[in-house]
C-alpha positions as CSV (number, residue, x, y, z in Angstrom):
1,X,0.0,0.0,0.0
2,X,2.8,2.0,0.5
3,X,2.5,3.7,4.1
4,X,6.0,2.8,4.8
5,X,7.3,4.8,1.4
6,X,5.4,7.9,2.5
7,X,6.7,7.9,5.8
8,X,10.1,7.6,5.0
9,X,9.5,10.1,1.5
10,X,7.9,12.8,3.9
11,X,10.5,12.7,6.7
12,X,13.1,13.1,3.7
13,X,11.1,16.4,2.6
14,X,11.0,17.5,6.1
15,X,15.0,17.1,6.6
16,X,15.6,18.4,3.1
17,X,13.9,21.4,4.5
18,X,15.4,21.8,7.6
19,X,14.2,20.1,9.9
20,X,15.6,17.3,12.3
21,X,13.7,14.3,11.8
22,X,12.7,11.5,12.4
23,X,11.0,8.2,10.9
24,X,9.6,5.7,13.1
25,X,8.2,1.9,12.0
26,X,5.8,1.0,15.0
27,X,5.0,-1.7,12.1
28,X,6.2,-5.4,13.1
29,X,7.2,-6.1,9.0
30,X,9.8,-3.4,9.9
31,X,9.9,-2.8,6.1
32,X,11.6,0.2,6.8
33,X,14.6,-1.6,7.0
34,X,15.0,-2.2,3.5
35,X,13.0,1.1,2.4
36,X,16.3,3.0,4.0
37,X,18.8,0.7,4.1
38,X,19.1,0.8,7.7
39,X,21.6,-1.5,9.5
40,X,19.4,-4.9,10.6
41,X,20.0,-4.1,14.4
42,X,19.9,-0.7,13.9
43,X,18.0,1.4,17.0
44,X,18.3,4.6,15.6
45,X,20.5,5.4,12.8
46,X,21.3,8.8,11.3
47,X,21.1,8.7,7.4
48,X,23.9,11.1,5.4
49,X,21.9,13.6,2.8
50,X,25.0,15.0,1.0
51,X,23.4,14.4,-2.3
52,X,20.7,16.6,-1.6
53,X,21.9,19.3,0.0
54,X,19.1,19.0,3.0
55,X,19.6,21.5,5.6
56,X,18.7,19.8,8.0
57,X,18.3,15.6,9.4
58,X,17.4,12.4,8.5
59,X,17.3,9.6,11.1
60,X,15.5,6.1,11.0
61,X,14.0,3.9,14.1
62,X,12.5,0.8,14.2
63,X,10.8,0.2,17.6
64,X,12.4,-1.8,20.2
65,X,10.2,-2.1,23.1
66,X,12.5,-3.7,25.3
67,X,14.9,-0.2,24.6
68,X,12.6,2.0,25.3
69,X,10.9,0.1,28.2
70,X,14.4,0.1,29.8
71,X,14.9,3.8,29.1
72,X,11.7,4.4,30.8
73,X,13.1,2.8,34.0
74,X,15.9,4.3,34.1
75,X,15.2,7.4,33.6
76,X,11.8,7.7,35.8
77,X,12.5,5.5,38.6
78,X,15.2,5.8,41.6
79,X,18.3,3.9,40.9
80,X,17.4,1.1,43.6
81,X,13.9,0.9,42.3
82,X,15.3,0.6,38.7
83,X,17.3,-2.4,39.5
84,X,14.5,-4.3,40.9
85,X,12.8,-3.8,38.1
86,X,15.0,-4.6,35.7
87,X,16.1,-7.6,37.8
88,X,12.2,-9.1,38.7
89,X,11.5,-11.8,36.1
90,X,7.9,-10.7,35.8
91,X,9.5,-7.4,34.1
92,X,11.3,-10.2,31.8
93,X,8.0,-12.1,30.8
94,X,6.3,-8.5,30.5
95,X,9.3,-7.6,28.1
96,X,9.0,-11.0,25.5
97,X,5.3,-12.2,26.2
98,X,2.6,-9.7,26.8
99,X,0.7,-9.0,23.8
100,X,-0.1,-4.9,22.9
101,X,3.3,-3.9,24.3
102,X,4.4,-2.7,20.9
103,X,1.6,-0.9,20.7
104,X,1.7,0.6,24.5
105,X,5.5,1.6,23.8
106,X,5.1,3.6,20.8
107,X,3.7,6.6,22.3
108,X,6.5,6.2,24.5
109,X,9.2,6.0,22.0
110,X,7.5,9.1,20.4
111,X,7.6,11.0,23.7
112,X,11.3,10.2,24.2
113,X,12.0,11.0,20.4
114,X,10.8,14.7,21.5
115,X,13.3,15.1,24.4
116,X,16.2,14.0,22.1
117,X,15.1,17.2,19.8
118,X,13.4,15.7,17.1
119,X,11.3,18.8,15.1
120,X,9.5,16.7,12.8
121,X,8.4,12.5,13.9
122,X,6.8,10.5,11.3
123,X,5.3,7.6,12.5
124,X,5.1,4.2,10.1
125,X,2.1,2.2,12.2
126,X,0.8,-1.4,11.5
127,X,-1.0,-2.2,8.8
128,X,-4.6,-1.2,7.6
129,X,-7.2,-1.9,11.0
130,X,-4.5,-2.2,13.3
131,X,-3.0,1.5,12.4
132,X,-5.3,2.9,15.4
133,X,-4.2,0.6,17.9
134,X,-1.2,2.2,19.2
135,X,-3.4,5.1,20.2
136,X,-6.0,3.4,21.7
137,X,-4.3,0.7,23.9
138,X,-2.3,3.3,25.9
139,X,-5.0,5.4,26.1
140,X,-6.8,2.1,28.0
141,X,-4.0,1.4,29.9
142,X,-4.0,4.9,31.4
143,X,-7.4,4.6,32.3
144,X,-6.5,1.6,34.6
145,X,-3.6,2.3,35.8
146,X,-5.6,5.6,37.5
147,X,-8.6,3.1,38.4
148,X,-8.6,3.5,42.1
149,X,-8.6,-0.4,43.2
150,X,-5.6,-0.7,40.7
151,X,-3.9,2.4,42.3
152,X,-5.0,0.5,46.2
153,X,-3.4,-3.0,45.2
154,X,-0.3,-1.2,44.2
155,X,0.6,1.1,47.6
156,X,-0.5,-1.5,49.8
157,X,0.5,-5.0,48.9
158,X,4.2,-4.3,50.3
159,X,2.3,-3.5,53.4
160,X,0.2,-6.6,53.7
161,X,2.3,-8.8,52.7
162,X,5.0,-7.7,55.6
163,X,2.1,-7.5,58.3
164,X,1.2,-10.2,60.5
165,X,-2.2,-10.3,59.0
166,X,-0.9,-11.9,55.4
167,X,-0.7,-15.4,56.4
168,X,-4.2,-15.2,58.3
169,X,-6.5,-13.2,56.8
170,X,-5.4,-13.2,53.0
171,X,-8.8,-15.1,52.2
172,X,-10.4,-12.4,53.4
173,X,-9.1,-10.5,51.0
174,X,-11.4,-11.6,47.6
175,X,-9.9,-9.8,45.4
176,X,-6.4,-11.4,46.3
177,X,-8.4,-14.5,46.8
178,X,-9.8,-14.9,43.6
179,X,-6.4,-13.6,41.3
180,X,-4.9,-16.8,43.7
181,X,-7.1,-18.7,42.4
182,X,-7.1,-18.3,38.6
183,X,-3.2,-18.1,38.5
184,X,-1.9,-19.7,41.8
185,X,-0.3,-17.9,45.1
186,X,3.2,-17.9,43.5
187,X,2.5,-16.4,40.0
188,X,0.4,-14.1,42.3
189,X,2.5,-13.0,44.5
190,X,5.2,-12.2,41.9
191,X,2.8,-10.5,40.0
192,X,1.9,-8.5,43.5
193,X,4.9,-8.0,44.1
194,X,6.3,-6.3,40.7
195,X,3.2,-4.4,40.2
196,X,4.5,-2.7,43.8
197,X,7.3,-2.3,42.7
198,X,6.4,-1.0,39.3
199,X,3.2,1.0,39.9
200,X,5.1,4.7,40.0
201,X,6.8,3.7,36.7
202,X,3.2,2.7,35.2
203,X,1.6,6.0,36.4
204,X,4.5,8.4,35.1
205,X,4.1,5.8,31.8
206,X,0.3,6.7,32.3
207,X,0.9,10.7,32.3
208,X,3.3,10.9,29.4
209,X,0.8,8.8,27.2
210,X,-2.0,11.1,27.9
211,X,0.4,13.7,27.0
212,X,1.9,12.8,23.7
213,X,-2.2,11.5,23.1
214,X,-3.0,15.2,23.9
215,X,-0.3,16.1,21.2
216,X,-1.5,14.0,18.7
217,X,-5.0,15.6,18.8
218,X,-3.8,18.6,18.4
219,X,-4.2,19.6,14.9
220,X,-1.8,22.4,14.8
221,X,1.0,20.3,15.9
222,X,0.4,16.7,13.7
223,X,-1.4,15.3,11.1
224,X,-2.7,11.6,10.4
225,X,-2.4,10.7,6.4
226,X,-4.3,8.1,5.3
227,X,-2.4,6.2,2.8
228,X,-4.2,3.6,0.7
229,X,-4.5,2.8,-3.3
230,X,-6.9,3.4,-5.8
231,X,-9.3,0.4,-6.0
232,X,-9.2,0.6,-1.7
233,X,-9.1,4.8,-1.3
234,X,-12.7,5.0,-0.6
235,X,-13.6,2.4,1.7
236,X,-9.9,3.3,3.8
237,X,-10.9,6.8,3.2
238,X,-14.6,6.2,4.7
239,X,-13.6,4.2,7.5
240,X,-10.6,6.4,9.0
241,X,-12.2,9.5,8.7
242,X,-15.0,7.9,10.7
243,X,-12.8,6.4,13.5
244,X,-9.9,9.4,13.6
245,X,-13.1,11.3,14.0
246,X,-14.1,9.3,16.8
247,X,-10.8,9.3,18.7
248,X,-10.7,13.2,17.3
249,X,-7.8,12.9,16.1
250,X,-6.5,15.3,13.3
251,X,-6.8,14.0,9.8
252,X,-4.8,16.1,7.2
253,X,-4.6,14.3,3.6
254,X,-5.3,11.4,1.9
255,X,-2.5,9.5,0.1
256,X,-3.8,7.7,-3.2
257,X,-0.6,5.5,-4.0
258,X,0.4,4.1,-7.0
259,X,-1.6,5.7,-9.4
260,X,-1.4,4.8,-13.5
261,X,-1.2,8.4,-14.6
262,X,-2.3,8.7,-18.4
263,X,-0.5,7.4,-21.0
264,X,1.1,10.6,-22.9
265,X,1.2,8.4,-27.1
266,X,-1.9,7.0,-28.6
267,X,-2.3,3.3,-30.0
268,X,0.2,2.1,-32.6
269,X,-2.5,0.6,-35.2
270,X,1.0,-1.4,-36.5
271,X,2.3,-2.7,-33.6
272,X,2.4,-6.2,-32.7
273,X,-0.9,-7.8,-31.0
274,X,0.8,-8.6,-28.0
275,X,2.0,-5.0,-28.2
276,X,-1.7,-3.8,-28.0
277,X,-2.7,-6.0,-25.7
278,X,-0.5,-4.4,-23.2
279,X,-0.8,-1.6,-24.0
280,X,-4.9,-1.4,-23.7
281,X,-4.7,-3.0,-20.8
282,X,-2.7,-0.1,-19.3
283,X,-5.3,2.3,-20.4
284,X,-8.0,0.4,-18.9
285,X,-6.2,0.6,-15.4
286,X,-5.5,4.0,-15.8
287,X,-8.9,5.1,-16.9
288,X,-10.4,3.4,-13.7
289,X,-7.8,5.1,-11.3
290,X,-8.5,8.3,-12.8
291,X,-11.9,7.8,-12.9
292,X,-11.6,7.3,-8.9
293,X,-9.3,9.8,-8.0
294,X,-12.2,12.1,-9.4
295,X,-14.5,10.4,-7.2
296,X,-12.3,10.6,-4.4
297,X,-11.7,14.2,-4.7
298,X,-15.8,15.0,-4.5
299,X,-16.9,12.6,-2.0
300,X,-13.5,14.0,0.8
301,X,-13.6,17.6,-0.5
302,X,-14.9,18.6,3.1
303,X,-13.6,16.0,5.3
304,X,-10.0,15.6,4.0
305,X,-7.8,19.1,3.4
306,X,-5.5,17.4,0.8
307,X,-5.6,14.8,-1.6
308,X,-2.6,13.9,-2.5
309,X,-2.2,11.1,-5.3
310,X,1.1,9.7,-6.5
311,X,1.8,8.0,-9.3
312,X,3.2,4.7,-10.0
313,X,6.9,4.6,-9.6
314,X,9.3,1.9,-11.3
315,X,10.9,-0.5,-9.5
316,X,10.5,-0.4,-5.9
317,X,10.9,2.0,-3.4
318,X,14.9,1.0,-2.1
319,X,16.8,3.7,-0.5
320,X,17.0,7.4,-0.8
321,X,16.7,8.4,-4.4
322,X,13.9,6.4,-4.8
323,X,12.3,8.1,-1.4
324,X,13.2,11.3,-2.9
325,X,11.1,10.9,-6.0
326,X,7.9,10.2,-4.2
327,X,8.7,13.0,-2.1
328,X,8.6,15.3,-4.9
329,X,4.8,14.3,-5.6
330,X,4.1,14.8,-1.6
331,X,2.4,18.2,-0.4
332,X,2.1,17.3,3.4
C-alpha cells in the first residue's frame, strides 16, 4: 500500500527542508529496513543527505520495546527501584510475552524522540485496521492504571504482605483470593509484588501517554495521512475518517498510492498484437484510477484538506533516491 514509502519520503522532505527528523516503523514487518537501508539491528540510525543538500536531518527507528521500556526505567525510577525492576523476572516475561506492548510503547518511544530534539516525527504504524491501535491501547492502559482499586493494590501490597495479618486473613481478602485462584499464590505474589514495585513507573508511563495523546489531537501540531491505493481509497478513506473522527484525532490528507497516470502516445495501429494488448490493458487501469481519484476528490472535499495522489513509480521504493522521487509528488 505503500504507508511505509510515505513515511520515509515525507520525513526526507521534512530534513531536506530543515528540519531534524525523524522516521519511526511502529509496524512489526519493519519494512523500513529495507526502504532506507538501515543497518538490521539498527536502534536509531542517522542517514547522510550529501546528495541533496538537505539543511537539516534524517534519522531512522525501528521500535524496540524492550529499549525503550528500559529507558523508561531508568530514567523515571530511583536507581534502587530501577534495579529491581529490571532484575524481577515478571518485568522479563512483561518484556518478550505480553501482547499490545508494541503498541503501549510507541507513544513512548514518540515521547522520548521529543526530548532528544526531534522537530519533525513521522510515524510508520501497522497495517490497515491495526493503524489505530497504538493510540487506543495506551489510552486504555491509562485509564487503569488511574482506576482506584488498581492504584490501592499497588501502595499496599508491600504492606500486607510484611504484616502479620498476610498469612491469616489473606482469604479475606477476595480480590487477592480470587487472582490466587485463577493463576496460583506464587504467580500471584510475583505479580503482586512487581506491580508494587512497578506502579510509580506505570503512572509516570500513564501521564506521558496522555500527554503525547493530547499532542496527537492537536491539529496544529500533527497530522494523520491516510495512505491507501486506488481500488481501496474509498472504503480506507470512509472508515478512517469515521474512526480518527471518533478518537478526534486530526486528519490532514489522503495519500492515493500508486496511481497509473495517463499514457502521454496513442495506440500504434501497426504494432504487434501482443503490443496492444499491453498496451490497452494499461489504459484500462489508468482510466479506472483516474476515474476514482475524481471520485475521491468529491466525496473527501470537506472532510480531508488534501488529496494527494502519486503516481506509480518503477521499481521499488529501495533507499534514498527512490524516497526522494515520491517525495517530490508529496504536499504534506
Amino acid at each position: 500500500m505503500g504507508k511505509t514509502s510515505v513515511a520515509a519520503a515525507s520525513a526526507l522532505r521534512s530534513a531536506i527542508g530543515g528540519s531534524k527528523s525523524l522516521v519511526l516503523t511502529i509496524d512489526p514487518a519493519r519494512r523500513l529496513r529495507s526502504a532506507l537501508g538501515i543497518a538490521p539491528d539498527g536502534f536509531q540510525q542517522q542517514l547522510f543527505l550529501d546528495s541533496f543538500d538537505a539543511k537539516g536531518e534524517l534519522w531512522a527507528a525501528q521500535l524496540d520495546v524492550a529499549a525503550s521500556l528500559n529507558r523508561a526505567v531508568l530514567e523515571t525510577a530511583e536507581p534502587k527501584q530501577a534495579q529491581a525492576v529490571l532484575a524481577h523476572p515478571i518485568y522479563k516475561v512483561l518484556l518478550q510475552s505480553l501482547a499490545g506492548m508494541q503498541e503501549l510503547m510507541a507513544v513512548e518511544r514518540i515521547d522520548q524522540a521529543l526530548d532528544d530534539g526531534f522537530e519533525t516525527i513521522s510515524i510508520d504504524t501497522a497495517p490497515s485496521r491495526h493503524a489505530l491501535e497504538f493510540v487506543d491501547k495506551p489510552e486504555s492502559f491509562a485509564q487503569l492504571v488511574s482506576f482506584p482499586l488498581v492504584r490501592l493494590v499497588g501502595r499496599t501490597y508491600k504492606w500486607w504482605e510484611a504484616s502479620r495479618l498476610a498469612s491469616l486473613s489473606r482469604k479475606s481478602f477476595e480480590l487477592y483470593a480470587r487472582v490466587e485462584a485463577m493463576l496460583g499464590a506464587t504467580l500471584t505474589r510475583q505479580i503482586l509484588d512487581f506491580f508494587s514495585i512497578f506502579r510509580s513507573i506505570a503512572e509516570g508511563y500513564s501521564r506521558r501517554a496522555r500527554r503525547t495523546l493530547a499532542l496527537l489531537r492537536n491539529p496544529e501540531a500533527t497530522s494523520f495521512i491516510i495512505v491507501t491505493t486506488p481500488f481501496k481509497a474509498r472504503r480506507d478513506g470512509e472508515y478512517f475518517v469515521v474512526e480518527l473522527a471518533k478518537r478526534q484525532f486530526p486528519v490532514g490528507s489522503l495519500v492515493v498510492n500508486r496511481v497509473w497516470p495517463p499514457r502521454a502516445g496513442k495506440r500504434i495501429a501497426n504494432a504487434p498484437p501482443l503490443l496492444q494488448n499491453v498496451v490497452a490493458w494499461y489504459d484500462d487501469v489508468s482510466l479506472s484510477h483516474q476515474q476514482i481519484w475524481a471520485q475521491i476528490e468529491g466525496d473527501f472535499r470537506r472532510t480531508i484538506a488534501k488529496r494527494i495522489q502519486v503516481p506509480e513509480l518503477p521499481g521499488d521504493i529501495d533507499g534514498l533516491p527512490a524516497l526522494h522521487r515520491m517525495s517530490d509528488a508529496l504536499d504534506l
